[in-house]
C-alpha positions, -999 to 999 in steps of 0.1 A, spaced: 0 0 0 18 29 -12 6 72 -2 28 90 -19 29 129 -12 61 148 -13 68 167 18 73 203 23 109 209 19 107 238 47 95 222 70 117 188 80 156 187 88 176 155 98 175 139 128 213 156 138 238 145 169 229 161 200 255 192 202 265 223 216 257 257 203 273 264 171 296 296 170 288 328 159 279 334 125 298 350 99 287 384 98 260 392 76 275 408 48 291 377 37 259 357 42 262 325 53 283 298 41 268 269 21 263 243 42 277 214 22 311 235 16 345 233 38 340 243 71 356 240 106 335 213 126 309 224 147 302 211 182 281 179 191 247 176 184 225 147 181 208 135 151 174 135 143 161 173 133 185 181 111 192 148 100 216 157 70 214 191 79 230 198 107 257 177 111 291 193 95 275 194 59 306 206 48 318 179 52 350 161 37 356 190 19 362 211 52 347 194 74 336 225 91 306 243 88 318 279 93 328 272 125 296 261 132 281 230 148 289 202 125 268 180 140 245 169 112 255 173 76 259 150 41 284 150 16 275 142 -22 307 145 -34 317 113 -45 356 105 -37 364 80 -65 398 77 -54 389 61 -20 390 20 -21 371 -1 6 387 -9 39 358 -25 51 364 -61 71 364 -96 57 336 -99 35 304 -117 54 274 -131 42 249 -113 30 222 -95 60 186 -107 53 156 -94 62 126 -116 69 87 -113 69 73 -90 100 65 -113 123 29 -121 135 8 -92 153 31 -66 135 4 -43 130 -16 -45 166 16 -35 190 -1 -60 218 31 -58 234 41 -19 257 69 -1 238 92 -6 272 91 -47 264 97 -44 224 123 -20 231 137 -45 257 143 -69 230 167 -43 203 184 -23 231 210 -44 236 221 -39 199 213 6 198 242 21 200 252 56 210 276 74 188 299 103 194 322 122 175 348 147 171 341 174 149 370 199 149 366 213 184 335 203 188 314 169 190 285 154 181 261 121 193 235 98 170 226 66 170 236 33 153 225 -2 147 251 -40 155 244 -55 124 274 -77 127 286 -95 161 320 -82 153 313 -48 156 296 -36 119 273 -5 126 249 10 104 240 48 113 227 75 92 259 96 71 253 126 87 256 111 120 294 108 113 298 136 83 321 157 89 339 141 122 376 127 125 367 108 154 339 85 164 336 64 195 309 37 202 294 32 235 277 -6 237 244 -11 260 256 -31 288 296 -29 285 313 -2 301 341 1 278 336 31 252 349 15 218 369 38 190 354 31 153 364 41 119 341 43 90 338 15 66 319 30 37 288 59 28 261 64 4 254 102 3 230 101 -12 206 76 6 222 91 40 234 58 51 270 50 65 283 19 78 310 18 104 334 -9 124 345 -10 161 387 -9 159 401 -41 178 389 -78 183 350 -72 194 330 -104 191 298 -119 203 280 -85 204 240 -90 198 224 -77 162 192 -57 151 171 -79 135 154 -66 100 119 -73 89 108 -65 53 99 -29 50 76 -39 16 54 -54 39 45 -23 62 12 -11 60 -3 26 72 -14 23 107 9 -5 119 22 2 151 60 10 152 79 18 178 113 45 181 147 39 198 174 59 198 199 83 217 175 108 223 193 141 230 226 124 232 221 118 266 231 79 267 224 52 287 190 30 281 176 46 248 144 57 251 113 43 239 82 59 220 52 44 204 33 57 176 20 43 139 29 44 99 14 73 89 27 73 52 47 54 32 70 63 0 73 96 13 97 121 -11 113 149 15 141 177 14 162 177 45 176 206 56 209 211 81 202 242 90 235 258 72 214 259 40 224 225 28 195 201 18 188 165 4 162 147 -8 154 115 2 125 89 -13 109 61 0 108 74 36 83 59 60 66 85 81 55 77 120 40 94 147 63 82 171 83 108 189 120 115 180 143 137 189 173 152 181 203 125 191 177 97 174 188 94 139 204 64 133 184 46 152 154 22 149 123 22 141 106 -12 150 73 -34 144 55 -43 177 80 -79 175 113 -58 179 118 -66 142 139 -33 123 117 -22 94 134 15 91 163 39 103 154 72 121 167 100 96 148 129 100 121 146 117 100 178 118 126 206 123 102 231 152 123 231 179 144 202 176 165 210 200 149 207 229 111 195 215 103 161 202 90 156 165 55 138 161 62 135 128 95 116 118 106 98 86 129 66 85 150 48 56 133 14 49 147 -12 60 149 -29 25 172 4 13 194 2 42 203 -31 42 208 -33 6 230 -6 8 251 -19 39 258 -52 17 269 -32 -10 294 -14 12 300 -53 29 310 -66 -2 336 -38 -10 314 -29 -43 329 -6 -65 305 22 -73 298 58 -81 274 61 -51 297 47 -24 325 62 -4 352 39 12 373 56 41 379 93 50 386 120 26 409 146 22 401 177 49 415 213 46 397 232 70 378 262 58 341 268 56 337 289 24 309 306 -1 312 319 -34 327 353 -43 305 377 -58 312 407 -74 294 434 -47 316 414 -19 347 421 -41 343 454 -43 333 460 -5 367 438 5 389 459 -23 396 427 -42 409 425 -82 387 394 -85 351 387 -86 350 347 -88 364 325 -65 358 303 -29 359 331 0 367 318 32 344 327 58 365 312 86 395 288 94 395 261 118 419 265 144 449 242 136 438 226 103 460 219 73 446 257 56 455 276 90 490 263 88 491 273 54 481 309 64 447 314 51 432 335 68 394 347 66 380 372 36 410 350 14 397 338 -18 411 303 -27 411 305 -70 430 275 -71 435 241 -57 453 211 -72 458 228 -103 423 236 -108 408 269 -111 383 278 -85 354 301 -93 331 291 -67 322 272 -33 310 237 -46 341 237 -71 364 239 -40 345 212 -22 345 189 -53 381 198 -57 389 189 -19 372 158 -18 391 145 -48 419 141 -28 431 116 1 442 124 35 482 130 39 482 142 0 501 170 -6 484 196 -25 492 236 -38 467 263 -32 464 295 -47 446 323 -32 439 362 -31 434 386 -3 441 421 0 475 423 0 480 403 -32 480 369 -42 499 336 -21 503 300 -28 511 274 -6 512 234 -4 492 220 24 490 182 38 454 173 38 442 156 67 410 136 71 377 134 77 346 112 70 327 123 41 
């Protein structure tokens, strides 16, 4: 049974990391920077508003939104350079029929939640000088977990905390699909024997079935909470905003009642047997950071897990991202030509640099805010998504030149990209 409406692009953002208030804006006669372009990271915030928006949508490219929280954001850049680090390929993850009852919830959300908490995870990660927490799903009992993207966008750390064990794992990302805002990551070490989500067919999910959200609400930790609600719509088309001005559309969304919050993407949504028939991604953007969403959309089961075998298998594809990508540190918009008049520059095209994060590969190099990178890699820069495109063409540790223009002339440097996850 399929209700298909597009949603109002204005009015949902993902489901980001639970994080700190981001830093002070650019001022406004630069406007503010586009929210998928380099930035510094912004501080922790937990995913579920802003879902892809949010979180440090600048992502590989600078991995810093302006300085501001980079708690939810997505990359679309693909980096075609990266190859798969992902562990010893594994059998295929299935999904099975809902079980009986799916659609009555007989059973109190604190009971079906009883059964999957074991195998929520909460998720926290570095983001420049700030951090960020989401949610994430043991799909292998080695340590595989599959989060939303924008839960780990942007971050150069992420650490795992495991319900029940008091030791806080370190994790590395496996592999991404942008575009579908799904990431899968690994616990670093020897982890074995941890319990697994189990996945029940989303094609089966009907409106009105009772489902029933878990995730790291807030990014507060310990026991994720619970909350029951109902399938309101199914094949739902949305834009997701981060709040920076980024956005991404996603299809196929199922749409709940149940109440999310911000800290909850990544997380599950599941039928009244425990069974996973979705990933929390994004929810309605009013307050998200200290209200709860009545109305929240997940990735289908069926997507998800297609794509985390994809990534599983190491497949070699257009829409897939292995590993970190190259990171220079800058949040940046495009020049134009009233903003190169008022700073006195020769130019009028161009990536202007609306702030540097503190320490980054493009501080060392000297750029400084108001500079206008015009080249990068040999290629000529005339605006903020050519930059990002350029930057995430590249590896962490490559050594690359960049070219730019301030007021006192032009400068060129080579820099040492470092990295980030896309």
């Amino acid at each position: 049974m399929t209700d298909e409406r597009p949603v109002d692009p204005a009015q949902f953002s993902l489901t980001p990391p639970e994080q700190p208030p981001l830093p002070p804006a650019p001022p406004e006669s630069m406007g503010p920077p586009p929210a998928w372009m380099p930035a510094p990271p912004p501080a922790p915030a937990p995913s579920v508003w802003h879902r892809i928006a949010a979180f440090v949508v600048l992502i590989a490219v600078v991995a810093a939104a302006a300085g501001a929280g980079i708690g939810f954001s997505i990359a679309r850049a693909i980096n075609p350079n990266q190859t798969a680090q992902a562990s010893p390929i594994a059998s295929p993850i299935q999904t099975t029929a809902p079980a009986t009852g799916n659609g009555n919830g007989s059973s109190s959300a604190a009971a079906v939640a009883a059964k999957v908490d074991p195998a929520i995870v909460d998720i926290n990660t570095t983001i420049g000088s700030s951090a960020a927490a989401g949610t994430g799903m043991i799909v292998s009992s080695t340590g595989e977990i599959l989060t939303n993207n924008h839960v780990v966008n942007g971050s150069t750390s992420i650490s795992v905390v495991v319900q029940g064990r008091s030791q806080t794992y370190t994790a590395h990302l496996v592999g991404v699909d942008v575009s579908q805002d799904v990431a899968v990551i690994q616990i670093d070490g020897n982890v074995s024997g941890l319990p697994t989500v189990k996945f029940a067919n989303s094609s089966s999910i009907q409106v009105g079935d009772t489902v029933i959200a878990i995730g790291n609400a807030l990014g507060q930790g310990g026991t994720p909470p619970a909350n029951q609600g109902h399938v309101t719509a199914l094949d739902q088309t949305i834009t997701a905003s981060e709040g920076g001005g980024a956005s991404e559309t996603l299809n196929g969304m199922i749409e709940s009642d149940a109440l999310i919050y911000e800290g909850d993407s990544g997380g599950a949504l599941v039928n009244s047997a425990g069974q996973v028939i979705g990933m929390i991604t994004a929810g309605q953007a009013q307050g998200f950071r200290s209200s709860a969403s009545n109305v929240g959309y997940a990735i289908a089961s069926n997507t998800a897990v297609s794509i985390v075998n994809r990534i599983r298998a190491h497949e070699t594809a257009a829409d897939l991202t292995y590993g970190q990508v190259g990171y220079l540190g800058v949040s940046v918009q495009s020049l134009d030509a009233a903003t190169a008049q008022q700073l006195g520059l020769s130019i009028t095209s161009g990536a202007l640099v609306a702030s540097v994060q503190p320490g980054a590969p493009a501080a060392s190099a000297g750029l400084t805010r108001n500079a206008v990178i015009t080249v990068f890699g040999g290629k000529t820069i005339t605006n903020a998504d050519e930059l990002g495109t350029a930057i995430r063409s590249h590896s962490p540790g490559d050594r690359v030149s960049v070219t730019w223009v301030n007021a006192s002339g032009s400068h060129s440097a080579t820099v040492t990209l470092a990295g980030v996850n896309p």
